[in-house]
N, CA, C and O of each residue as an XYZ file, in Angstrom:
408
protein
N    -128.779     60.284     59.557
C    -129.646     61.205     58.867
C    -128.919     62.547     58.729
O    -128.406     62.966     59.766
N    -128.811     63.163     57.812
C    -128.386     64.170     57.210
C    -129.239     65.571     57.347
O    -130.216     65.696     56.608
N    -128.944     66.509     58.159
C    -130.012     67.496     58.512
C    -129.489     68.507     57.923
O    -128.311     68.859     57.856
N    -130.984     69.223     57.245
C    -130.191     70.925     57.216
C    -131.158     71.484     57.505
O    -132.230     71.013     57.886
N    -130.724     73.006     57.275
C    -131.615     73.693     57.867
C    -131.610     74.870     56.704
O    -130.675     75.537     56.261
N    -133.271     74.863     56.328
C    -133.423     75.456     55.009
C    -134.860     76.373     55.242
O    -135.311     76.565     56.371
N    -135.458     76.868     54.092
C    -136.637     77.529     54.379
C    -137.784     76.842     53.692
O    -137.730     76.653     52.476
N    -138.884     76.433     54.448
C    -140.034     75.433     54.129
C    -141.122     76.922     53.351
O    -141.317     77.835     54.153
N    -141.639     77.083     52.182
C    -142.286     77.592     51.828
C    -144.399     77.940     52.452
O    -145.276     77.077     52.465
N    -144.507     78.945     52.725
C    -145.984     79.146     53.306
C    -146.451     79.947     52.676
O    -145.779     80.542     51.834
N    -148.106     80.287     52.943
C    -148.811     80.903     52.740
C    -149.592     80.992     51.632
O    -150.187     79.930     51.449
N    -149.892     82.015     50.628
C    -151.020     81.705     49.649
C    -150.082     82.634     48.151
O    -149.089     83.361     48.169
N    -150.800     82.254     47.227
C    -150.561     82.751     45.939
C    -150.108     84.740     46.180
O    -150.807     85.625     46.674
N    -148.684     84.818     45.586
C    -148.413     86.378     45.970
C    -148.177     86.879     46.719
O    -147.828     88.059     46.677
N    -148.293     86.033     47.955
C    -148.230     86.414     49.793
C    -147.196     85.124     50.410
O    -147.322     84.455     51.436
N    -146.211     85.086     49.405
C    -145.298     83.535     50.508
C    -144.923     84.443     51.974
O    -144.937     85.653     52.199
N    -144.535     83.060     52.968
C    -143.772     83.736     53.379
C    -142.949     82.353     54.088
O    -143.427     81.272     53.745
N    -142.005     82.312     54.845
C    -140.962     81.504     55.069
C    -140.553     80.360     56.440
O    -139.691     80.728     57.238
N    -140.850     79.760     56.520
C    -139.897     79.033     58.084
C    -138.859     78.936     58.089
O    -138.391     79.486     57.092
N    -138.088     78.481     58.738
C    -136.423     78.402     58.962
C    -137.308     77.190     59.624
O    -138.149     77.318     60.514
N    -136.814     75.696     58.811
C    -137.170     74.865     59.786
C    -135.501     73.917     59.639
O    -134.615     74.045     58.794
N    -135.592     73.008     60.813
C    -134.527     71.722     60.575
C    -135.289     70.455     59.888
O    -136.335     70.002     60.351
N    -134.736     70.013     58.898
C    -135.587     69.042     57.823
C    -134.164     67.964     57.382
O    -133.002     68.347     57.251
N    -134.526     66.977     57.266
C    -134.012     65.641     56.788
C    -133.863     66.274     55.225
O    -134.830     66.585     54.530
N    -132.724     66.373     54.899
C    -132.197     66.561     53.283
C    -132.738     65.538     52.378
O    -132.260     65.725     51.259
N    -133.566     64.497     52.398
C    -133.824     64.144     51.516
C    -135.918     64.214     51.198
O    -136.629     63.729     50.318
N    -136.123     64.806     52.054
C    -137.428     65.412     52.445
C    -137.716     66.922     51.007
O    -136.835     67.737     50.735
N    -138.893     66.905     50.449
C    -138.701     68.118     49.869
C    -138.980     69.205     50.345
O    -139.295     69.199     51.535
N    -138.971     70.313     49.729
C    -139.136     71.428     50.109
C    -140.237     71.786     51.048
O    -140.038     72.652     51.900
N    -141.394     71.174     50.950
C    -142.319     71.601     51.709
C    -142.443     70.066     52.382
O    -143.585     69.715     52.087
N    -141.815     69.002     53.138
C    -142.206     68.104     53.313
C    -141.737     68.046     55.064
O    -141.088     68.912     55.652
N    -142.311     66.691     55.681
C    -142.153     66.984     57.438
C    -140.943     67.988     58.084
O    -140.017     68.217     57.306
N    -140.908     68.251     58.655
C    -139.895     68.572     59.518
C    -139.539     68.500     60.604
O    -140.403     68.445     61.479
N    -138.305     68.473     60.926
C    -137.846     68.098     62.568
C    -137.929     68.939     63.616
O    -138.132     68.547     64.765
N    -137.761     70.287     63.244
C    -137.881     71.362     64.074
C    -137.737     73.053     63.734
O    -136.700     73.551     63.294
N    -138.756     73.677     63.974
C    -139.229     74.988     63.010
C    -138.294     75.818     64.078
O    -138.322     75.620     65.293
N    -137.478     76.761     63.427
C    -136.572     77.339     63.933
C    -136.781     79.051     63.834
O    -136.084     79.864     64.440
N    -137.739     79.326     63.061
C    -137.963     80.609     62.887
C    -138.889     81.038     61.754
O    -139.777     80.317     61.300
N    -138.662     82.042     61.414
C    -139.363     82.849     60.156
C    -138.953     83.885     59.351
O    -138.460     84.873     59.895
N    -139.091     83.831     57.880
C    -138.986     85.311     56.985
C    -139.919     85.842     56.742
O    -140.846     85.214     57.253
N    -140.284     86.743     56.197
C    -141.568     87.387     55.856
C    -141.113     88.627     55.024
O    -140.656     89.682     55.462
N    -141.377     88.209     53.510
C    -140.374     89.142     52.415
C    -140.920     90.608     52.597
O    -140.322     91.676     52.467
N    -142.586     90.280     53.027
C    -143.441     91.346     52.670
C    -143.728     92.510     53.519
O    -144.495     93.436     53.257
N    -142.966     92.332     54.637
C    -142.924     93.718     55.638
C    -142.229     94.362     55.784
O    -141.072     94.047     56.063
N    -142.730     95.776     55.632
C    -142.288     96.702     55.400
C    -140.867     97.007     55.716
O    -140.065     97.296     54.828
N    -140.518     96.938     57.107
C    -139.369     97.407     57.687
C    -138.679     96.079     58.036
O    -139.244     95.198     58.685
N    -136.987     95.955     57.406
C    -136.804     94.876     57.218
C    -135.949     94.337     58.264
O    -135.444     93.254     57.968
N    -135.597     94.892     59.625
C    -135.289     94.381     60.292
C    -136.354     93.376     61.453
O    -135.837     92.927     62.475
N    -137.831     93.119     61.143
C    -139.233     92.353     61.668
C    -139.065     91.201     60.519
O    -139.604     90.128     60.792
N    -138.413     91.290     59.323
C    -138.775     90.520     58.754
C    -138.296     89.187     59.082
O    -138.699     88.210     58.452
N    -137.543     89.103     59.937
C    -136.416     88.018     60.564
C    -137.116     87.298     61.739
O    -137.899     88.073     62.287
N    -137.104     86.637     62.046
C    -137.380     85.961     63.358
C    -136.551     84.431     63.441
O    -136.745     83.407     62.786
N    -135.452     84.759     64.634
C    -135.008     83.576     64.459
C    -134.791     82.880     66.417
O    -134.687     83.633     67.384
N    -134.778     81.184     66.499
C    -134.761     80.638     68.050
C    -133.179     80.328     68.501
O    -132.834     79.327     69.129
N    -132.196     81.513     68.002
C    -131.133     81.082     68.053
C    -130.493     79.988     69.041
O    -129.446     79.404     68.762
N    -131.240     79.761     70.251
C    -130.795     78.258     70.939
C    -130.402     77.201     70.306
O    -129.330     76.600     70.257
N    -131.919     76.985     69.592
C    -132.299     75.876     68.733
C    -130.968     75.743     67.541
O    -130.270     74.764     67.281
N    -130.947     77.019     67.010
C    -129.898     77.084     65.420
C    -128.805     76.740     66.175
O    -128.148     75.971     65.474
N    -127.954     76.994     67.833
C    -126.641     76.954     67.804
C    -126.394     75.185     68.047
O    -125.453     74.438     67.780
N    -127.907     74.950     68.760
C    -127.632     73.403     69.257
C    -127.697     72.439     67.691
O    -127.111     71.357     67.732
N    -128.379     72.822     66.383
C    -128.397     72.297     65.369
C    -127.201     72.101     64.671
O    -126.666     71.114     64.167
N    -126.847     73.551     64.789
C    -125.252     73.529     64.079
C    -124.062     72.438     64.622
O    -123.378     71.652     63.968
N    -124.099     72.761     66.355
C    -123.539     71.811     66.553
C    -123.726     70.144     66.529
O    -122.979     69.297     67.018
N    -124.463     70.039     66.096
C    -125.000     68.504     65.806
C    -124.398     68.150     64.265
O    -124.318     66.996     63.844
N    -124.071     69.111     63.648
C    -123.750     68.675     62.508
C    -124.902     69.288     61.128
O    -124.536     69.110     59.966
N    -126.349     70.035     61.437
C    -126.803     70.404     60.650
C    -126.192     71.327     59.837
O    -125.426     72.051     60.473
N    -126.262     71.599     58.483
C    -126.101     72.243     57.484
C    -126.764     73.474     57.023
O    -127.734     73.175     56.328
N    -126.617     74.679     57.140
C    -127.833     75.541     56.576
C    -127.352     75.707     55.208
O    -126.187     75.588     54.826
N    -128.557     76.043     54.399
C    -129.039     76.264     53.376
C    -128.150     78.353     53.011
O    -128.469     79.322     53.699
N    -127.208     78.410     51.925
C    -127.161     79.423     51.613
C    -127.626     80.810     51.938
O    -127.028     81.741     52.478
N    -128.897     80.708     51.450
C    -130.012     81.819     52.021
C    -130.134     81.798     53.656
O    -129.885     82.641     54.519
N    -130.434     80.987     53.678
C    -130.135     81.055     55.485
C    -129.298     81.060     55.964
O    -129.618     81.737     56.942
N    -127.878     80.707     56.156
C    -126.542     81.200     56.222
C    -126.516     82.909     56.363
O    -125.818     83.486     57.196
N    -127.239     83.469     55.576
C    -126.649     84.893     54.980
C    -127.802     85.526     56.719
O    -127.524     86.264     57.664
N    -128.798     84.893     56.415
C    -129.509     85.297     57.935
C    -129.045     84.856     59.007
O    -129.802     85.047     59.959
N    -128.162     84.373     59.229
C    -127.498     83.889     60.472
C    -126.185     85.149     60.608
O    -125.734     85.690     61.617
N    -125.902     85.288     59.459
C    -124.681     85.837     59.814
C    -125.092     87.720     59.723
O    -124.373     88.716     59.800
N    -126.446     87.548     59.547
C    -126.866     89.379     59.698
C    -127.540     89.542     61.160
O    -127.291     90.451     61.952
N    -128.499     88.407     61.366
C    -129.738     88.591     62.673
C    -129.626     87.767     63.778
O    -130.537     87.761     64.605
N    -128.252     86.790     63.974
C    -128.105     85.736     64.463
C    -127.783     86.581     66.046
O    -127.921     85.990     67.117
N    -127.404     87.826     65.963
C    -126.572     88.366     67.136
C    -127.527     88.886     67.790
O    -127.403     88.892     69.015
N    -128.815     89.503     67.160
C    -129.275     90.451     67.720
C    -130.634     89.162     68.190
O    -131.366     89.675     69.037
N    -130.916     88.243     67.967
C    -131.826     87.121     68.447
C    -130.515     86.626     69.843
O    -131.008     86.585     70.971
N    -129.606     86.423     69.785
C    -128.426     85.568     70.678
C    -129.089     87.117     72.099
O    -129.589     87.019     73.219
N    -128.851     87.899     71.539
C    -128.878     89.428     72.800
C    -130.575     89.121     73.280
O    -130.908     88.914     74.447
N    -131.467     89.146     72.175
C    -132.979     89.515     73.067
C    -132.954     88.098     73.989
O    -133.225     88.347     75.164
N    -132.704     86.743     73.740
C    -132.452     85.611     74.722
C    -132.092     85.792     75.870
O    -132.584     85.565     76.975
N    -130.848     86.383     75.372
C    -130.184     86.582     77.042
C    -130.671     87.609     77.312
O    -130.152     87.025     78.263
N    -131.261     88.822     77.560
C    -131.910     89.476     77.979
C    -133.417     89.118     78.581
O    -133.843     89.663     79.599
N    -134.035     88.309     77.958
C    -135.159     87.400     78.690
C    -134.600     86.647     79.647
O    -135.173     86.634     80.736
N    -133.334     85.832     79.470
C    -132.646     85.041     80.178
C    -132.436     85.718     81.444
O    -132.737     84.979     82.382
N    -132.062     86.758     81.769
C    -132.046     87.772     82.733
C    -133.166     88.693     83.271
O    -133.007     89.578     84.112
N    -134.233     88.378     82.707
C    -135.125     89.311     83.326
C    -135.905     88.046     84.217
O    -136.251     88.166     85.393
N    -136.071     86.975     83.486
C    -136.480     85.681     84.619
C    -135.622     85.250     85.566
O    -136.125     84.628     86.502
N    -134.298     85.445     85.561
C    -133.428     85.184     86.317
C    -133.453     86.392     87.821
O    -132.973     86.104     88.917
N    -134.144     87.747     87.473
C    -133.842     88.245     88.279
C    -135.015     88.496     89.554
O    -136.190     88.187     89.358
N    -134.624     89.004     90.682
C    -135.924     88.333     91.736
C    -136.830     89.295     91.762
O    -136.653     90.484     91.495
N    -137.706     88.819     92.053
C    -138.671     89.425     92.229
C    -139.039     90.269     93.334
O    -139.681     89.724     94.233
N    -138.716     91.698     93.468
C    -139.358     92.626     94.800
C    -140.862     92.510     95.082
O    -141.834     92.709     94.353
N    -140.765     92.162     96.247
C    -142.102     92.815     96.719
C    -142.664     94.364     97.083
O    -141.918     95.155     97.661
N    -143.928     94.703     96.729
C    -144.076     95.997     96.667
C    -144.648     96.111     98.484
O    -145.449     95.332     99.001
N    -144.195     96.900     98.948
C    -144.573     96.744    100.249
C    -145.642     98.177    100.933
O    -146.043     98.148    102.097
């Protein structure tokens, strides 16, 4: 099976807005998917919110052999770093112990 990773269309008339999902290439545009990887959202204001991406998910896809889609490409290579940093920064705040208040 042939995977890529493209943007599944949402929402209502005038108001789209986007998934980043992993989908079987011969699936259409809006059809099942394997695994929702994020979000666009053309319509807010400040355009660094408009991004939301599970970069785990995108690095373990890529390496499997998935394909992204152009448009999504161009978001990987603007927001991919700053999703890779807030991870590991969660990654480290659960990692670290917990004081007791005494």
């Amino acid at each position: 099976m042939a995977v890529r990773i493209r943007m599944k269309q949402m929402g209502r008339a005038h108001r789209h807005y986007y998934r980043i999902v992993a989908i079987d290439h011969r699936q259409p545009r809006d059809g099942k998917v394997i695994e929702e990887l994020g979000s666009y959202d053309p319509h807010l204001a400040e355009k660094e919110n408009r991004v939301k991406l599970v970069a785990e998910r995108i690095k373990y896809w890529l390496s499997v052999g998935a394909k992204p889609s152009e448009t999504v490409q161009v978001f990987f290579t603007k927001f991919m770093k700053k999703f890779e940093d807030l991870e590991a920064a969660d990654a480290a705040a659960k990692a670290a112990p917990v004081t007791a208040a005494v």
